[in-house]
C-alpha positions, 0 to 999 in steps of 0.5 A: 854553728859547728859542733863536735861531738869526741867519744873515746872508748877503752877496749872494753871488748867486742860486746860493749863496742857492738852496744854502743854502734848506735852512738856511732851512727848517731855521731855519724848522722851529727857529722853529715848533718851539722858538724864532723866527727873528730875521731878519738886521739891518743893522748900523748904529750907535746915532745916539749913538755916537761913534767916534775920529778918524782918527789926524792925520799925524804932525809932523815927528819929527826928533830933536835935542839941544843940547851946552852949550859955555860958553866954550872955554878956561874950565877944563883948562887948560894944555890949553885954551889950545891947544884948546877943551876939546870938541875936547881928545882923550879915549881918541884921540878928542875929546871932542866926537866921544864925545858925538855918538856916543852922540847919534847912537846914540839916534837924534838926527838934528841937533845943535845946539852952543852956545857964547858965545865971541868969538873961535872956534879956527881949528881949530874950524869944520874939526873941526866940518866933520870931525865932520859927515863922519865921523858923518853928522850935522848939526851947526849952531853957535848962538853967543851974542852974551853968556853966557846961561846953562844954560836961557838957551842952550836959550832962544836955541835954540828956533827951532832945536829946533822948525824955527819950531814945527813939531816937537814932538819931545823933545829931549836936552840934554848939557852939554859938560864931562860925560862919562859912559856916555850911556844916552840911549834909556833916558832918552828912553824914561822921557820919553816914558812919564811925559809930562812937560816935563823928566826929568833924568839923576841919579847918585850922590855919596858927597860930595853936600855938595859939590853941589846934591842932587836929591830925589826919588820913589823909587817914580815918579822924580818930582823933589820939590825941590833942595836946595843943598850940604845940611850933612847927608844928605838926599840922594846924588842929584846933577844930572849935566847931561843932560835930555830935555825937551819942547818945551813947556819953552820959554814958562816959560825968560825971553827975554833975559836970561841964565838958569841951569838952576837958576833953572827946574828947581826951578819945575818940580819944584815944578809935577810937570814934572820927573822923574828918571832914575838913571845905573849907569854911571860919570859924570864932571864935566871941571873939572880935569885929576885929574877927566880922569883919572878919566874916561879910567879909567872909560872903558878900565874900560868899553871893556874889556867894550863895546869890547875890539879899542880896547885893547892887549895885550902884544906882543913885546918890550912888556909891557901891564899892565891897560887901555891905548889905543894909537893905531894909527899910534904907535910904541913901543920894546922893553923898554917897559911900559904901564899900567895906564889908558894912552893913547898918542895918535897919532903919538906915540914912546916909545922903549926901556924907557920905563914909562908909568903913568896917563898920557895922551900926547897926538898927537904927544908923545915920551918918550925912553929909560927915561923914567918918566912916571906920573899925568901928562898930556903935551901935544900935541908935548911932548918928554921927555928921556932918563931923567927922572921926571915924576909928578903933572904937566900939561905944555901943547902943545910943552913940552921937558923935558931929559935925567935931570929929576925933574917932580913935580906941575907945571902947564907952560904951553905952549912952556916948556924945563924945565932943573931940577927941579921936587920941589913944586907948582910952576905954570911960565909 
């Protein structure tokens, strides 16, 4: 057999290489004996190889997202007319704070809302001062001179997202009217991995013939087709109005002209740009007061586990069944029992013996003595008399309900006395 025997040696100076003659000598003897020397080489690369270039210096990677308002008083109403509804107060805090929350936790630096509203709420831009304060995030406005639609709004934002082309980070987009439980880094990470221009957060229906379905790869995620209020199942998946998207996205949404999301999710699912990701927590779509309800339900459900300290317990004299939310700065009475699914909002009252099911209480509301107030919304300032029954009902900003009434599933538009009972659906303007 032949065997080689390489020593390379940097020039280390005339000392080590005379201490190392006898490694020579015995590499010689190897040579004569058994084998040859291979002399020492340097190393250089073959003319054809080619190594990669040096990584480029990253773009500027900030993060930004996009919250689709619409128009401000377009659903919830009796509560919209005194407030927009991403300023309405969901589990004492605005529903818009909820989302720049959750923004904020995935790393979102800059937020960009959209609305298409002529004529802002006083209390908005100081909210959205607040909010910046309180978060530390950037907020900016993007206002609408018409309602663009869905895509269209993140169209009349491309300057904004990607600072005139110099960002090319993704970027979330949540529609103002969803609250659900925001797994955004989860969805920014399947982005990221697919690399395609859009995923979509779906989640399950077990009525998907009231939307429009998503089909898609069970295996991959990838989006195969929509298909519009289908007449039999061919889907439980359902758009639950929260993407991430490239900013590659923006040359196939027409300049313009007003564009619905469903004009340009269907395009790319049908080019493979489009992938899905399924929700597991709860998801809610805000287009009435009973949908608000369910979500304030969901949401103590799931404070009970993430954020235990934001729920009350019983107390002296107050008895708490199941998850109830009581703002620190309320009072509550003895002999009162609350819950389940309460709210108690700041600086409301509720007096002696008052029972409290269901029902969210807005800042400032008062419910007198051994009142009952179940299923219900109760307006920002609302007063409710002594005794009384109010069930299944809405009452807007400032309502008076008297003494020993029976309210059952009435709608009361803000400013209004209640004298009489209300025993059937009734709407009071």
């Amino acid at each position: 057999s032949r065997e080689a025997v390489v020593v390379c040696l940097p020039p280390l100076g005339s000392a080590l290489t005379s201490w190392c003659q006898p490694l020579f000598r015995a590499a010689e003897r190897t040579r004569q004996g058994r084998g040859r020397l291979c002399r020492p080489r340097p190393l250089s690369p073959p003319a054809s190889a080619s190594f990669p270039p040096p990584p480029r210096r990253a773009r500027n990677r900030s993060m930004k997202a996009i919250i689709l308002v619409g128009g401000f008083s377009t659903q919830l109403r009796p509560l919209t007319l005194t407030l927009p509804l991403p300023l309405l107060e969901f589990c004492n805090e605005t529903l818009l704070s909820h989302q720049l929350r959750a923004l904020k936790e995935a790393g979102i630096s800059e937020v960009i809302v959209c609305y298409h509203e002529y004529l802002v709420p006083k209390a908005w831009d100081a909210a959205i001062r607040q909010l910046q304060k309180e978060l530390g995030i950037s907020i900016t406005c993007s206002h609408e001179e018409q309602a663009m639609g869905t895509a269209g709004a993140i169209k009349n934002a491309e300057e904004l997202i990607t600072d005139g082309g110099k960002n090319e980070s993704p970027f979330i987009v949540v529609n103002a009217d969803v609250l659900c439980s925001y797994p955004l880094k989860d969805l920014l990470r399947a982005h990221v991995k697919h690399g395609r221009q859009g995923t979509l957060l779906t989640t399950r229906t077990d009525q998907p013939s009231h939307y429009g379905v998503v089909v898609s790869d069970e295996r991959t995620g990838r989006v195969l087709h929509f298909v519009e209020k289908p007449e039999t199942f061919v889907s439980d998946s359902i758009n639950a109005g929260v993407y991430a998207f490239s900013p590659s996205i923006f040359p196939r949404i027409p300049a313009g002209r007003p564009v619905s999301m469903n004009e340009v999710l269907p395009a790319m699912a049908h080019e493979e740009h489009l992938h899905s990701m399924l929700l597991t927590g709860y998801w809610v779509k805000l287009t009435t007061t009973s949908s608000f309800m369910e979500a304030v339900k969901a949401h103590l459900e799931i404070s009970r586990f993430l954020t235990p300290k934001l729920l009350s317990s019983s107390s002296e004299g107050v008895t708490m069944k199941g998850n109830v939310m009581v703002h620190p700065t309320a009072k509550i009475g003895r002999g009162c029992v609350l819950g389940p699914a309460v709210v108690v909002g700041a600086n409301c009252v509720v007096e002696d013996g008052v029972r409290l099911e269901d029902s969210t209480l807005m800042e400032g509301a008062r419910v007198q003595s051994h009142a009952l107030v179940k299923d219900s919304l109760v307006g920002w300032a609302s007063d409710i008399g002594r005794w009384c029954f109010v069930t299944a009902s809405v009452l807007g900003e400032r309502v008076k309900v008297q003494d020993t009434l029976l309210i059952n599933s009435a709608i009361v538009l803000p400013h209004k006395r209640l004298d009489a009972n209300i025993r059937k659906p009734e709407i009071v303007i």
